[in-house]
C-alpha positions in Angstrom: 99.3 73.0 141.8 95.8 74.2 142.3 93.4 77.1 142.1 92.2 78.1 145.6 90.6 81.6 144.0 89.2 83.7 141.2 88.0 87.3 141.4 86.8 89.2 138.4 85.7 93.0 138.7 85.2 96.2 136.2 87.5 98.8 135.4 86.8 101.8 133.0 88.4 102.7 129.4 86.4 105.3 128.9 87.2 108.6 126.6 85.6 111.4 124.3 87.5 109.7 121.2 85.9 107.7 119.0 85.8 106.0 115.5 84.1 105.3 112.4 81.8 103.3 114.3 81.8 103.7 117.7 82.2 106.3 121.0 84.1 105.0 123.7 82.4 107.0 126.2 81.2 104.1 128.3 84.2 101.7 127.2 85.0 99.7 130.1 86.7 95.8 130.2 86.7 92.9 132.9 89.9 92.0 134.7 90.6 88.7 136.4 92.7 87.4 139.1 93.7 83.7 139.6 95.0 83.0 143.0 97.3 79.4 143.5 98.5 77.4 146.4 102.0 77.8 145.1 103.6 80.5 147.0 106.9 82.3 146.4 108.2 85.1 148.8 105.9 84.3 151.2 102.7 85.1 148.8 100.2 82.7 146.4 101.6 83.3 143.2 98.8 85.1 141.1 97.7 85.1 137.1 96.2 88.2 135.8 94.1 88.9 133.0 92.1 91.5 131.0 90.0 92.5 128.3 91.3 94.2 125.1 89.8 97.8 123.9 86.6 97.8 122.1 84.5 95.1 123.8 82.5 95.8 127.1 83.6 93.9 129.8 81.4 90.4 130.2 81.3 89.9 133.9 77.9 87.9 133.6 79.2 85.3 131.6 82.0 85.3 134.0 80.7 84.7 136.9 77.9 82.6 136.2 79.4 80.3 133.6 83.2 80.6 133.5 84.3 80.6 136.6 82.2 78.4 138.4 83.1 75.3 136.1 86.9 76.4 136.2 87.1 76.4 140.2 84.5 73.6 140.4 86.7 71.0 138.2 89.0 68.6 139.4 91.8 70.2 140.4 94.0 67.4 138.3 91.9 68.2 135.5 93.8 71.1 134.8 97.3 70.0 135.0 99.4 68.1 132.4 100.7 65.0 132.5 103.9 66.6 134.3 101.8 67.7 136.9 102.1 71.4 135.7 99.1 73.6 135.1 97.6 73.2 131.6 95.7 75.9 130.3 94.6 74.0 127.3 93.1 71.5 129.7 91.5 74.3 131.6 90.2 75.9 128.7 88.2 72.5 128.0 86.5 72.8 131.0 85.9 76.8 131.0 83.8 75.7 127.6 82.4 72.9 129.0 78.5 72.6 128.0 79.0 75.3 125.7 77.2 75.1 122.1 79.3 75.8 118.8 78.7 79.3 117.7 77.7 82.9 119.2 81.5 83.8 119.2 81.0 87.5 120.7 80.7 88.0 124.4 81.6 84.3 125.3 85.2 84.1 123.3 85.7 87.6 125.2 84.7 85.7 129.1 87.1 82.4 127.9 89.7 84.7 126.5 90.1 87.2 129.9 91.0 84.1 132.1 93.0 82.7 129.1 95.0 85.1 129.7 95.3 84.7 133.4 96.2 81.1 133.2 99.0 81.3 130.8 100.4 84.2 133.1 99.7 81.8 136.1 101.6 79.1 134.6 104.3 81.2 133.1 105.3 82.5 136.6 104.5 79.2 138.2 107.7 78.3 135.7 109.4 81.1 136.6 109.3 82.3 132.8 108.6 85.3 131.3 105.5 84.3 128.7 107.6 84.7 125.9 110.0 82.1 126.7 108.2 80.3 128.1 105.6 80.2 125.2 108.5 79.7 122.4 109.7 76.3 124.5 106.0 74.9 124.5 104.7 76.2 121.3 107.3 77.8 118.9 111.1 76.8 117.9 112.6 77.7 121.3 114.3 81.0 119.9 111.4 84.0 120.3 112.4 87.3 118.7 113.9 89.5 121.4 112.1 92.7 119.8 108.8 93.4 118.3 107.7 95.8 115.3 104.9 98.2 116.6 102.9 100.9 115.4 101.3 103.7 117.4 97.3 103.6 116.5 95.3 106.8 117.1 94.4 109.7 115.0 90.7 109.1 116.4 87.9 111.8 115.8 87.4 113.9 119.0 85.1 116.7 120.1 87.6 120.2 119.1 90.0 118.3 117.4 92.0 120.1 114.1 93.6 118.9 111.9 96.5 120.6 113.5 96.0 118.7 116.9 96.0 115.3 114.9 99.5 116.1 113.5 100.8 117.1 116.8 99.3 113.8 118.0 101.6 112.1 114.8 104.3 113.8 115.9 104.2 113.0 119.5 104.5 109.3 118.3 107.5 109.9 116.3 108.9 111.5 119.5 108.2 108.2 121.5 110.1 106.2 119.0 107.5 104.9 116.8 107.9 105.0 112.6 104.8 103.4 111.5 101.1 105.1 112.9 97.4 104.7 112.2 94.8 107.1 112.5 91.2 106.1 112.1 88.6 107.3 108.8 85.3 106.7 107.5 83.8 109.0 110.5 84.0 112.2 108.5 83.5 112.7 104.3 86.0 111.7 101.8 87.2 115.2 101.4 87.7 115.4 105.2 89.0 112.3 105.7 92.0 112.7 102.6 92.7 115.9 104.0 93.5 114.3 107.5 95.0 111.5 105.6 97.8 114.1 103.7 98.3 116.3 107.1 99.4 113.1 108.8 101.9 112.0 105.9 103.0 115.4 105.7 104.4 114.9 109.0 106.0 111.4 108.0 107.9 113.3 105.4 106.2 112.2 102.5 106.5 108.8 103.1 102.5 107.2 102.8 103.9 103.8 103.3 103.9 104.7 107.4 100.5 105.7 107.3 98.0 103.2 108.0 94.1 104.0 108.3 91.4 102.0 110.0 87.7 102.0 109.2 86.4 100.0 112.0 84.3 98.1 109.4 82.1 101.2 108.8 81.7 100.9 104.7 79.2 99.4 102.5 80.8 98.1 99.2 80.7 101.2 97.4 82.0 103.3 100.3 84.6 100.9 100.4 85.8 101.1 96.6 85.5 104.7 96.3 88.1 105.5 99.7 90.0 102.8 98.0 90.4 104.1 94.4 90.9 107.8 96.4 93.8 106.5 98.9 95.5 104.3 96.4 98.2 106.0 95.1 99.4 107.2 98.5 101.1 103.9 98.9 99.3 103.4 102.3 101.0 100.8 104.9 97.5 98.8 105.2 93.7 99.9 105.0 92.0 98.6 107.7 88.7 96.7 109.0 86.8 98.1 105.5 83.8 96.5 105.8 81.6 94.6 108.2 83.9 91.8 109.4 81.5 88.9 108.4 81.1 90.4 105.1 83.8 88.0 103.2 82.3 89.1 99.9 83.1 92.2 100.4 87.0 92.1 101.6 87.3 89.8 98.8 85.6 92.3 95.8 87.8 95.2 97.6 91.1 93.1 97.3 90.3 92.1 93.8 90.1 96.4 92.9 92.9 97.6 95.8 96.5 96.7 95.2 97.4 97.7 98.4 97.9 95.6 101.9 94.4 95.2 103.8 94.2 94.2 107.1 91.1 92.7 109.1 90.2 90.2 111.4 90.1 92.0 114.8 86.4 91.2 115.3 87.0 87.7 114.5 86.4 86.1 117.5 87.0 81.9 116.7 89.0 79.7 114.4 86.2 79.0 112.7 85.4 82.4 111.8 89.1 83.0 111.1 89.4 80.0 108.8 86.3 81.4 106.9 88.3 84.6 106.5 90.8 82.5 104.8 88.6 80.9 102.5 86.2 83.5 101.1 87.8 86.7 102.2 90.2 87.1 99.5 93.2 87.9 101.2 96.4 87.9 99.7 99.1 86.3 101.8 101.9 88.4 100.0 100.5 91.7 101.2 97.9 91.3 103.8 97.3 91.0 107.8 95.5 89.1 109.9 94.8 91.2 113.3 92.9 88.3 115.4 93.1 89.8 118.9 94.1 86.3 121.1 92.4 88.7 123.8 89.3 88.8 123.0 88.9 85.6 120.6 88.9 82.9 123.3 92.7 83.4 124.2 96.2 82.4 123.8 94.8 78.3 123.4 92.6 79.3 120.4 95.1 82.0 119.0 97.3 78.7 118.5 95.1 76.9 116.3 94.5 79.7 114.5 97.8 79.9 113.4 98.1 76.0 112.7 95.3 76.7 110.1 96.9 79.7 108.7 99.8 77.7 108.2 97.8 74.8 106.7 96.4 77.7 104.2 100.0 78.8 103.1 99.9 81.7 105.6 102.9 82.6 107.3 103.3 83.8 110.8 104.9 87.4 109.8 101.6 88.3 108.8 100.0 88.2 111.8 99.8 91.3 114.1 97.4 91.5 116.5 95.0 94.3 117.9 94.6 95.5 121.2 97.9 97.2 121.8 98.7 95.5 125.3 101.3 93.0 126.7 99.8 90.0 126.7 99.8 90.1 122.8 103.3 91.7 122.9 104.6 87.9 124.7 102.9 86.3 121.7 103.9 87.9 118.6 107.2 87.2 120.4 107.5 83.9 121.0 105.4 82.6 117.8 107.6 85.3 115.1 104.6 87.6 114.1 104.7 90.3 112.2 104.2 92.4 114.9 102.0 94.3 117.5 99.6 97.3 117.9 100.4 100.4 120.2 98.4 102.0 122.1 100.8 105.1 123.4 98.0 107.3 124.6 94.6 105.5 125.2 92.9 102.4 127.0 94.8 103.0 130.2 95.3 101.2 132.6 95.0 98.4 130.3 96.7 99.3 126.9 100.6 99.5 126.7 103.5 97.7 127.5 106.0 98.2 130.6 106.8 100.7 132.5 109.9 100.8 131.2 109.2 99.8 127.7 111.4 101.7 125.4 110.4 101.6 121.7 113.2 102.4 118.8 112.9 102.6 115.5 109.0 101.0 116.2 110.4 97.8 117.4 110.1 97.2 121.8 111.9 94.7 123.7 109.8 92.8 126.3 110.2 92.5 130.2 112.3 89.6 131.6 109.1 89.3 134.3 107.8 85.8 135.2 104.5 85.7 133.7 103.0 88.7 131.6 105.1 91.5 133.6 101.9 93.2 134.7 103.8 94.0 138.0 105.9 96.5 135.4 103.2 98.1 134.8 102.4 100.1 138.2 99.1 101.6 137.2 97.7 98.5 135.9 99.1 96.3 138.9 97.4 98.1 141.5 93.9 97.8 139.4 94.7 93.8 139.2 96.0 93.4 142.6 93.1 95.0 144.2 91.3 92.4 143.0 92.3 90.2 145.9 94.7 91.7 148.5 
């Protein structure tokens, strides 16, 4: 097996929504295309990859670091000792030369071919990445559904109150029984009126409600939304605080009974493992939401769980942001808790299949070799204009 190409290019995200922190009018994310000599039906077999929602696409570091050492390297450099290609091998020499630290834009370059490589191989074994990740890296028996929520409920120029229930609504139509809608981008009033509109349309029931800050609060912010939201039983409360701030997830956990979940803007193990250590989490309650996506990939996503485990974590609490496939084939194969849903943003990128059907918030995945991007007829076109 060898690489005989690589093409990266740009496609746009963009929307009027946006969050507690952020606009995503200018949201945009690289995509990737890794071309083999291996050739079924007449065509080189091809990996695809892609940025998740919420960091800009890195095409610099792509093409003037990344890519060069992958297609420079000795093509058996990259394989395993069967010959097969190794993306943990590749992933070596992708971060070849590289300093420790600066996690940001570079685990974002690394993780976008990541993904291309373990969808390269995956169809190179004529797997779908599931299976074929549970054989190599879990107990061989992946979960053949996945738990998902539907995240939305972002602020938007016009939007009611009444618009952001029909939104909820529209998501319990589709199949889904646990949602998320964003706060922290209006006043507490504001925001705890959105908050009991939403669970007003989940009959009640607070516990299918979770709410995301996008790490928007200082400490006080951050106690005072909690003491205010606590006794609506919440699902989790989300991303409180800046995501390097350990000091204060861990002060908000000792005051908030409730689940908390962070750790989507956690881009390494390192940063992961310090999560662990000083963030106070509670592994009886809360969620890690490292995004394999845009933290260096599926190779570093792996050790991040052998530390979690080495902390007492277990995998169930693990359920990844970005709402797209890729993540969907993971949480899978290694038994996580779960996976976000993206039902009506981030296209072409966000969602699952084509033919994806979700019940009772749980989703089957595609038999497809590889990823299954070619289910996905929007995105597929994007990706395969990369090189055809």
């Amino acid at each position: 097996m060898r690489i005989t190409a690589a093409y990266e290019g740009v496609v746009p995200i963009s929307s009027s929504i946006r969050n507690a922190w952020i606009d995503f009018s200018a949201m945009d994310c690289s995509i990737v295309a890794i071309v083999s000599d291996v050739v079924r039906d007449g065509r080189p077999v091809v990996g695809y990859g892609f940025n998740s929602n919420g960091r800009y696409s890195a095409g610099e570091i792509l093409r003037r670091r990344v890519l060069p050492r992958l297609l420079a390297a000795d093509p058996e450099s990259l394989l395993d000792e069967r010959g097969e290609l190794d993306p943990a091998r590749a992933w070596d020499v992708m971060m070849r030369n590289e300093k420790p630290g600066g996690h940001g834009e570079r685990s974002v370059a690394v993780g976008v071919v990541d993904m291309a490589l373990f969808d390269l191989a995956a169809k190179i074994a004529g797997q779908p990445l599931y299976r074929y990740l549970s054989d190599r890296h879990g107990d061989g028996r992946p979960d053949d559904s996945v738990f998902v929520y539907a995240a939305g409920g972002y602020y938007a120029p016009g939007k009611t109150i009444a618009d952001l229930q029909d939104e909820m609504r529209g998501f319990l139509d589709l199949g889904y029984e646990v949602v998320k809608m964003k706060i922290g981008g209006a006043d507490l009033a504001e925001d705890l009126r959105r908050i009991e509109a939403v669970i007003d349309v989940l009959g009640g029931d607070g516990s299918r409600l979770a709410v995301d800050v996008n790490g928007r609060f200082d400490l006080a912010t951050a106690l005072e939304y909690g003491r205010a939201i606590e006794p609506y039983g919440l699902f989790w409360y989300e991303e409180i605080g800046d995501p390097l701030d350990y000091r204060l997830n861990a002060t908000v956990a000792e005051h908030y009974p409730g689940p908390i979940a962070t750790g989507e803007n956690l881009f390494s193990l390192q940063d992961a493992r310090n999560l662990i250590r000083y963030g106070g989490l509670r592994p009886d309650r809360d969620y890690i939401q490292v995004d394999p996506a845009l933290a260096y990939g599926l190779v570093e996503y792996l050790r991040v769980q052998d530390m979690l485990r080495q902390h007492g974590w277990s995998s169930r609490r693990c359920v990844p942001h970005g709402g797209h496939q890729f993540s969907l084939h993971i949480a899978a194969a290694l038994k996580l808790g779960g996976n976000e849903s993206y039902p009506g943003e981030f296209q072409p990128t966000g969602g699952f299949a084509d033919d994806a059907v979700v019940e009772r918030s749980r989703v089957g995945l595609t038999d497809l070799p590889g990823i299954g991007f070619e289910g996905k007829a929007a995105l597929y076109e994007v990706l395969r204009g990369l090189h055809d």
